[in-house]
C-alpha positions as MATLAB code, in Angstrom:
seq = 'XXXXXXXXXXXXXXXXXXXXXXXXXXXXXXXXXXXXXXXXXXXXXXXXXXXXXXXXXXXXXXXXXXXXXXXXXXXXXXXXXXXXXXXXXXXXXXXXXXXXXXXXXXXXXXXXXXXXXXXXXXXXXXXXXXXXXXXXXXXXXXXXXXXXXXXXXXXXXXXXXXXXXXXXXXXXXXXXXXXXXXXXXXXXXXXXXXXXXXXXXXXXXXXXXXXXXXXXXXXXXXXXXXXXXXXXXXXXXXXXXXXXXXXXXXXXXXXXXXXXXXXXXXXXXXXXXXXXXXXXXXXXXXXXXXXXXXXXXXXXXXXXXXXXXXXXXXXXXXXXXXXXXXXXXXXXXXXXXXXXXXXXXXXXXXXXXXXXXXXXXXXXXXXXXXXXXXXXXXXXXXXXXXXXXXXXXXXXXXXXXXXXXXXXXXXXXXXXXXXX';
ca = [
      42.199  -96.863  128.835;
      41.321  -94.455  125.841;
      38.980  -96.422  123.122;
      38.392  -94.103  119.747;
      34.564  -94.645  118.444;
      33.133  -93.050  115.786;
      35.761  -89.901  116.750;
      33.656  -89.710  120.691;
      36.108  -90.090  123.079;
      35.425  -93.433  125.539;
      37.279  -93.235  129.520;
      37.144  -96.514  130.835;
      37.462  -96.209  134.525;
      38.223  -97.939  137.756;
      36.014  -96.407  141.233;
      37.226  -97.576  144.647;
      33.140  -97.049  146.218;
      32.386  -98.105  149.401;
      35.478 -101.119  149.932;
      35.339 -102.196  146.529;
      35.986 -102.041  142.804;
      33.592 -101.329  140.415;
      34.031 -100.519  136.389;
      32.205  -98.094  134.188;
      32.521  -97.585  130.865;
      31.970  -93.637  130.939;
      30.965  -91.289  127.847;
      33.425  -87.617  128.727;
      35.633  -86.660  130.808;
      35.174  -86.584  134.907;
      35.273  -83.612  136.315;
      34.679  -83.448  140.331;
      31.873  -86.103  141.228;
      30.772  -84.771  137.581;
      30.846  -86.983  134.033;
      31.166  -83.982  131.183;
      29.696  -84.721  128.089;
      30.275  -82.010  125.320;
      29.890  -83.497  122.157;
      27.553  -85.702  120.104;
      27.662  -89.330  121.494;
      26.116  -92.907  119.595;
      25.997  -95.398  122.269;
      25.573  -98.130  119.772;
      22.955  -99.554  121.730;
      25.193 -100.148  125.031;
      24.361  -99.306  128.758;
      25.938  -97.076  130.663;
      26.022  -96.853  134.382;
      26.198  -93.144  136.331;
      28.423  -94.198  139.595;
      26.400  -92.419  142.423;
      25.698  -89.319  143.199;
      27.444  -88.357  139.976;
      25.998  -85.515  137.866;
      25.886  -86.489  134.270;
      27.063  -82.507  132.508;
      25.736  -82.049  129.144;
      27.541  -78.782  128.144;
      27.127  -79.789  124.244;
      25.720  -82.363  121.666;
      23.510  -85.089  122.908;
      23.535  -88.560  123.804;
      21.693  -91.129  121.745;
      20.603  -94.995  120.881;
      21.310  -96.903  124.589;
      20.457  -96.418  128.056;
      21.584  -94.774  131.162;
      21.049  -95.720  134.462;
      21.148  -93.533  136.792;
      22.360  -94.125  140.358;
      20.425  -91.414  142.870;
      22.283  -89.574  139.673;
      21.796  -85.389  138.983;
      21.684  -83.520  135.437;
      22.842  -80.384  134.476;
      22.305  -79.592  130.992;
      20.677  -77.534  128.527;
      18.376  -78.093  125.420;
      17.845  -81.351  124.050;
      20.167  -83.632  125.493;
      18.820  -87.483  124.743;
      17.897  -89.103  121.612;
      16.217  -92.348  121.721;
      17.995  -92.669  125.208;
      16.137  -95.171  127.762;
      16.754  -94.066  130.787;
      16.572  -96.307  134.149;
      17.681  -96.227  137.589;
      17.487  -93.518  140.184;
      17.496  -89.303  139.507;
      17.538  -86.268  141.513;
      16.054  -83.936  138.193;
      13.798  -81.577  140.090;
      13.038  -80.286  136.912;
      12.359  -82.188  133.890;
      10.535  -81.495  130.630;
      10.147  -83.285  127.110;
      12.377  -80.776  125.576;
      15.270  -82.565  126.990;
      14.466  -85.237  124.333;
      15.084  -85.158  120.238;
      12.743  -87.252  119.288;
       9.850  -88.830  121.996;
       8.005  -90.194  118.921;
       8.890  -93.859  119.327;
       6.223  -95.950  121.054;
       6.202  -94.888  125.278;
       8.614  -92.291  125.125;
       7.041  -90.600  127.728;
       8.249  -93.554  130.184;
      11.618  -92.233  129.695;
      11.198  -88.654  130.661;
       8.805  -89.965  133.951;
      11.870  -92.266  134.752;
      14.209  -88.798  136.061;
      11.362  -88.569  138.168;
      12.118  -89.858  141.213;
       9.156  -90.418  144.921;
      11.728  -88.448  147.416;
      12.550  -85.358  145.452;
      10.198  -82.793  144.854;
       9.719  -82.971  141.025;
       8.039  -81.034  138.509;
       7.836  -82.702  134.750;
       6.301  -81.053  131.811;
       4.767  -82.439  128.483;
       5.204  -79.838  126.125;
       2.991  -79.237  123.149;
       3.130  -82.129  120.627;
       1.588  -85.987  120.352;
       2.672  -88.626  122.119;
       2.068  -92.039  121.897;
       1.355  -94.984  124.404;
       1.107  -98.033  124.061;
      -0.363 -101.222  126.937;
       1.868 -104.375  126.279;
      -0.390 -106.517  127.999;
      -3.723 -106.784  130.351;
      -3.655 -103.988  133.258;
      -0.774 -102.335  132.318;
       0.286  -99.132  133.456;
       1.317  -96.875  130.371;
       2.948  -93.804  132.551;
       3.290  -93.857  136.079;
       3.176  -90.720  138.629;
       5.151  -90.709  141.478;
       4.682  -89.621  144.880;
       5.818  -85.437  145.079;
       5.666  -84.616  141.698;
       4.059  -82.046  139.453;
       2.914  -83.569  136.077;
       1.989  -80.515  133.549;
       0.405  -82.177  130.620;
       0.347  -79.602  127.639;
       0.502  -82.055  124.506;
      -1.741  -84.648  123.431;
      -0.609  -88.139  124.936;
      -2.669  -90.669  122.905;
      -3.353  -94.154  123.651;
      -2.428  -96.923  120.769;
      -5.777  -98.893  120.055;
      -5.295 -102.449  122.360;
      -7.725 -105.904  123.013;
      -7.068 -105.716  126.730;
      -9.884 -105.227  129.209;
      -8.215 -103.209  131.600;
      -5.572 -100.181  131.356;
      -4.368  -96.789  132.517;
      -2.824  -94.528  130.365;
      -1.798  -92.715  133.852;
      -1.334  -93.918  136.998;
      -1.162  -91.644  140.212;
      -0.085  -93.544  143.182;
       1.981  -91.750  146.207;
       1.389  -88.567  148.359;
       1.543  -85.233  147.320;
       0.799  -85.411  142.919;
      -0.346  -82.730  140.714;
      -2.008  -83.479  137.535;
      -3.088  -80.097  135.162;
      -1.952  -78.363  132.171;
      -4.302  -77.645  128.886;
      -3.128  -80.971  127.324;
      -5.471  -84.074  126.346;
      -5.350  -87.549  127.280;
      -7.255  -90.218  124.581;
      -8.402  -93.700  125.085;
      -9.629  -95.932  122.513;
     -12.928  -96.339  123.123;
     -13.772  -95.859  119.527;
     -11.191  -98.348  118.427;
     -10.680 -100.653  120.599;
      -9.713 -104.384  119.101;
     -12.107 -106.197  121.575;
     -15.514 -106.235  123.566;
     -14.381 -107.285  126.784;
     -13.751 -105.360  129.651;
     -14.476 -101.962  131.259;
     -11.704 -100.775  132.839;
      -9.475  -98.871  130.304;
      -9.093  -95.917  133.231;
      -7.839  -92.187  131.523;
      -5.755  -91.547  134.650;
      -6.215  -94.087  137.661;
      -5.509  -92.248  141.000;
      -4.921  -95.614  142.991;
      -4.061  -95.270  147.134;
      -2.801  -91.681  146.801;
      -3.042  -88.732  149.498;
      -3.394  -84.938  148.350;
      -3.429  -85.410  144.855;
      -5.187  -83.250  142.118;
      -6.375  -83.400  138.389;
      -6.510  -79.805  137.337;
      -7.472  -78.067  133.731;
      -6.880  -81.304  131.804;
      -9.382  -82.649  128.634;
      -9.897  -86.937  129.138;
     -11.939  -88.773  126.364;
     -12.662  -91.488  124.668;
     -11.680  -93.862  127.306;
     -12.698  -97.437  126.973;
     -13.684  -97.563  130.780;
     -13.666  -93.932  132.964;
     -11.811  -91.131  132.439;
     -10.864  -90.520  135.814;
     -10.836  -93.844  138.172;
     -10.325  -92.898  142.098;
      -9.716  -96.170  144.542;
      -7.180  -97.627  146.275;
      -7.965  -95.679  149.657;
      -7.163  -92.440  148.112;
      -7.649  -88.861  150.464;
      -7.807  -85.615  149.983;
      -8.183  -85.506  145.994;
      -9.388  -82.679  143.910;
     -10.602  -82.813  140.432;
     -10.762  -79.526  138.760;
     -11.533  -77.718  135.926;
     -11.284  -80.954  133.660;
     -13.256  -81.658  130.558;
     -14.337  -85.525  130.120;
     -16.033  -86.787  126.877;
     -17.342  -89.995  126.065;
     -15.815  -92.482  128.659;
     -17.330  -95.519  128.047;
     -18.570  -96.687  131.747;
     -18.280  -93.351  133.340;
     -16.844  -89.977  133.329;
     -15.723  -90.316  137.033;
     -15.931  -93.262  139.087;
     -15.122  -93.591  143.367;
     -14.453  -96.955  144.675;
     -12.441  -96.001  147.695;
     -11.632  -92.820  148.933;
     -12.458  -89.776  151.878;
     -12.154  -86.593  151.087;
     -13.067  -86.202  147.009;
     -13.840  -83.015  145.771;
     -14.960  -82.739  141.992;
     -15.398  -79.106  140.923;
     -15.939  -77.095  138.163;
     -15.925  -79.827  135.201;
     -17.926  -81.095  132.416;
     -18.748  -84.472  131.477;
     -20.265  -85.536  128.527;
     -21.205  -87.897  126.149;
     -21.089  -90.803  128.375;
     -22.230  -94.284  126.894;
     -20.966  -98.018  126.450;
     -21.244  -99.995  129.161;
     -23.154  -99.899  132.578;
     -23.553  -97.955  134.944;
     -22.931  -95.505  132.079;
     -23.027  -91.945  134.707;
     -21.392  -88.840  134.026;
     -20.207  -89.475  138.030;
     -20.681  -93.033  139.972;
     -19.693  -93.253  143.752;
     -19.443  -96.950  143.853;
     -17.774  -98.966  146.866;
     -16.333 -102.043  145.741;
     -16.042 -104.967  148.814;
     -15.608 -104.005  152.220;
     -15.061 -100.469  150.966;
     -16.140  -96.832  151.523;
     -16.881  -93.536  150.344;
     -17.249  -90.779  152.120;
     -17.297  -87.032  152.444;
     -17.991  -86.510  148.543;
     -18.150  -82.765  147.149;
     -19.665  -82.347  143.673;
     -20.331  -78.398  142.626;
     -20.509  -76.484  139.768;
     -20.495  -79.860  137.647;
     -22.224  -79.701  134.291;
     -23.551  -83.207  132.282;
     -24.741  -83.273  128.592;
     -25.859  -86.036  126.844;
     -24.983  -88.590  129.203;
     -26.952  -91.782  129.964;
     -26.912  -90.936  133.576;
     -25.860  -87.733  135.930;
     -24.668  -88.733  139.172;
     -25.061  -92.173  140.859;
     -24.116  -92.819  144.493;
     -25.233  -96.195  145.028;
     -24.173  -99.363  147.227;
     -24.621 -102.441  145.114;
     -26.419 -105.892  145.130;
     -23.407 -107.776  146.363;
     -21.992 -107.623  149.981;
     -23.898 -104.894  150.997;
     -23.282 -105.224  154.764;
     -19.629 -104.293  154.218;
     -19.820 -100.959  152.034;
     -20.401  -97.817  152.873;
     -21.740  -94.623  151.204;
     -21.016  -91.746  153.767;
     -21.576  -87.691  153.406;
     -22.546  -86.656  149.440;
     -22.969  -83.289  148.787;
     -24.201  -81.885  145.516;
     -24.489  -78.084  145.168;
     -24.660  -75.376  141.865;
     -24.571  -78.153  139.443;
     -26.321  -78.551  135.526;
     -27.490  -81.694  135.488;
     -29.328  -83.965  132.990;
     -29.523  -87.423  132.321;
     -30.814  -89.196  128.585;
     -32.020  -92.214  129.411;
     -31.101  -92.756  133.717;
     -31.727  -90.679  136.313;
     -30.205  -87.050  136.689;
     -29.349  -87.930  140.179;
     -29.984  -91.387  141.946;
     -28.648  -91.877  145.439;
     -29.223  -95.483  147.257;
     -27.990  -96.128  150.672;
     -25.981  -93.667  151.855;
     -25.649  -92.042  155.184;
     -26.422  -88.163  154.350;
     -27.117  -86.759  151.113;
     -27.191  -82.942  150.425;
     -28.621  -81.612  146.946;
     -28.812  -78.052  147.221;
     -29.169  -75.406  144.424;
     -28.656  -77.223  141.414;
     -30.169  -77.030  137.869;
     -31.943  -80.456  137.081;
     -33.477  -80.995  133.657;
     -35.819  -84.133  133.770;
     -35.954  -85.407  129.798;
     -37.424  -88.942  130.071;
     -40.035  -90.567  132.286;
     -37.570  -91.020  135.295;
     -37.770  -88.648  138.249;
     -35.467  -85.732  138.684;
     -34.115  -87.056  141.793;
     -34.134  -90.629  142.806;
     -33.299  -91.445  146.420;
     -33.837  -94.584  148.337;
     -32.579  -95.923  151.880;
     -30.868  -92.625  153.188;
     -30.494  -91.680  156.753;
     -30.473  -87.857  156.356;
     -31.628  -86.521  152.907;
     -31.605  -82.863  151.613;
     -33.248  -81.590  148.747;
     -33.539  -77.192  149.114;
     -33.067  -74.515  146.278;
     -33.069  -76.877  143.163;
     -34.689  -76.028  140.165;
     -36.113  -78.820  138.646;
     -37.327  -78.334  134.388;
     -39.989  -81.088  133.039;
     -41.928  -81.309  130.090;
     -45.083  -79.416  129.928;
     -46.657  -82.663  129.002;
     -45.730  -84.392  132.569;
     -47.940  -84.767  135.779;
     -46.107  -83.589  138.690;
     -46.299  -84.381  141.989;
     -44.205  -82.631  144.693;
     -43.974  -84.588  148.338;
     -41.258  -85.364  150.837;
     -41.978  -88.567  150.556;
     -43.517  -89.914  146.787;
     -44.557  -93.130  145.727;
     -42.719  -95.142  142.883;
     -43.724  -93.668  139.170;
     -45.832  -96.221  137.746;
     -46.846  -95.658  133.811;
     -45.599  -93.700  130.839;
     -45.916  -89.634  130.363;
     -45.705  -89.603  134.439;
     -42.922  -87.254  135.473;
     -42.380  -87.074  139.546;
     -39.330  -84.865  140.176;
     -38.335  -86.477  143.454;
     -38.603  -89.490  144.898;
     -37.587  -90.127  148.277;
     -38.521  -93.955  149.631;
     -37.212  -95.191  152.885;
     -36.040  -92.083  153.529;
     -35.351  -92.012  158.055;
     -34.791  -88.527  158.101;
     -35.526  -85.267  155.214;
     -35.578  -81.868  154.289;
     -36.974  -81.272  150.863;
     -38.266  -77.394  150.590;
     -37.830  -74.398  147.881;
     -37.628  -76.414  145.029;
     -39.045  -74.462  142.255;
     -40.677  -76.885  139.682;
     -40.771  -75.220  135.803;
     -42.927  -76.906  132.662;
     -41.619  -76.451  129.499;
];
């Protein structure tokens, strides 16, 4: 059955699959397991189903205004081949990239180029240059979500719209096996958001995965963290990112093994408590363990790092190995670094700059504690007193660089302490 449309050609089609009959209104000609589109084609708004394992051909034109579902469906084309296309069901698009698309500037385009990603084939997608727009339709929405195997480069600006929701992630990792970099930014709305409640607008969310990385990226503005780990998540890296003005942290740990956070800068970090650059935080019945933070620099943030347990439930969380090594860190109004309850703590060769009345280093209730090779600045102004164990700092203008109370076990040597 032929049916003329705006001069596109229509095949209306009968498949015998698996016993029984199925129809499919198709938009070119079929070619061996293959659907050949080669001109321009309006859907008009209508659906159109891929029978499976079909590869949709795009040898010319482009294919606009509906949706296509895919069904464990390939693609072979060229150029830009949808415009204003949603795309559902199941794809096996190993490689997939925004310039594919005419025009992603409708409100969470993006969804549609993530949706020919698909958990079982080994994907790479890529956000090209440009801004994109996304937008939370209700509370704890996901705006993009990352599959398991896939390779996200993110080289454009995806923006989120400002929202009244407490809770959000403008990308969520969840899977095995998912790469986050590129030289692209990711924006909350922090500085516009249409409410006061809440503090969990999450920058990217990285929620139960295993072997997953955040590489190169810039995060800010986010009206919770910019980077939220939980969920159970191993082996993650975080690398090389730049994180501005997250509202409750820069980087926050809930529940993971295995997190190493290297090479990034985190700044401007204000809003809402705890308000650290970096907080490894176990929520209920919990843990964190075997945490690696180097070459991390903090500016202007209210705190530096935080590793801490929590008033509530305390006999079911779990701070394990920290280690903190060939960091810059500072703090404007909390501690540089406060650690409370863990199991070991290492602090080794870092630059610490003490600017308010609070020590350098905080720690309280550790098993194992070491403090070697730091150097600690303080104002010339501030009494110092250097101890492996020190007393609480009690009164103004008193400046202790380390604390250590309750401490079972320690090794706190070659610290070199410099007034300014």
């Amino acid at each position: 059955m032929l049916i003329l449309r705006n001069n596109c050609c229509f095949l209306l089609l009968c498949f015998l699959l698996n016993g029984s009959f199925c129809f499919a209104q198709q938009i070119g000609k079929i070619r061996n397991k293959s659907l050949v589109v080669s001109t321009d084609v309006d859907l008009h708004g209508d659906i159109i189903n891929i029978p499976k394992d079909f590869t949709l051909e795009v040898k010319g034109g482009s294919i606009k205004n509906g949706t296509i579902v895919g069904n464990q469906s390939k693609l072979a084309c060229s150029g830009k081949v949808f415009d204003r296309v949603q795309i559902k069901g199941t794809w096996i698009v190993p490689e997939i990239s925004t310039s594919m698309f005419v025009d992603l500037s409708y409100d969470n385009a993006l969804k549609d180029v993530l949706a020919l990603a698909h958990s079982k084939v080994q994907n790479s997608i890529v956000i090209e240059k440009g801004d994109y727009q996304v937008v939370a339709q209700k509370n704890a929405d996901v705006c993009l979500t990352v599959p398991s195997n896939t390779t996200l480069i993110v080289n454009g600006s995806i923006r989120l719209r400002p929202n009244a929701f407490p809770r959000c992630d403008i990308i969520r990792a969840t899977g095995n096996n998912i790469n986050i970099s590129g030289n692209g930014i990711i924006i909350g709305d922090k500085h516009t958001h249409l409410d006061t409640d809440g503090e969990w607008g999450m920058g990217i969310r990285i929620q139960g995965a295993k072997n997953a990385s955040i590489k190169g990226v810039t995060i800010k503005d986010c009206w919770g963290d910019c980077i939220y780990v939980g969920g159970n998540s191993k082996n993650i890296l975080i690398e090389n990112c730049i994180l501005d003005h997250g509202r409750r942290q820069g980087i926050s740990v809930t529940k993971a093994d295995d997190v190493v956070i290297r090479n990034c800068k985190i700044s401007n970090v204000s809003g809402t408590k705890p308000e650290y650059a970096i907080d490894l935080e176990p929520n209920a019945n919990d843990t964190v363990d075997h945490i690696t933070i180097e070459n991390v620099e903090t500016i202007a943030c209210e705190g530096g790092v935080l590793a801490t347990i929590g008033k509530k439930n305390v006999e079911k969380k779990k701070i394990g190995q920290v280690t903190i090594r060939n960091c810059k860190l500072n703090a404007l109004s909390k501690y540089p670094i406060r650690m409370k309850k863990c199991d070991n703590v290492s602090i080794e060769n870092c630059t610490i700059n003490a600017t308010n009345e609070k020590a350098a280093i905080c720690s309280s209730d550790i098993s194992n504690l070491v403090v070697k090779g730091n150097t600690i600045n303080i104002e010339k102004n501030a009494a110092f007193t250097l101890k492996n164990t020190a007393k609480k700092i009690v009164g103004k203008n008193v400046q202790q660089p380390i604390e250590a109370i309750r401490v079972k076990q320690h090794d706190i040597r070659n610290n070199r302490i410099v007034e300014h």
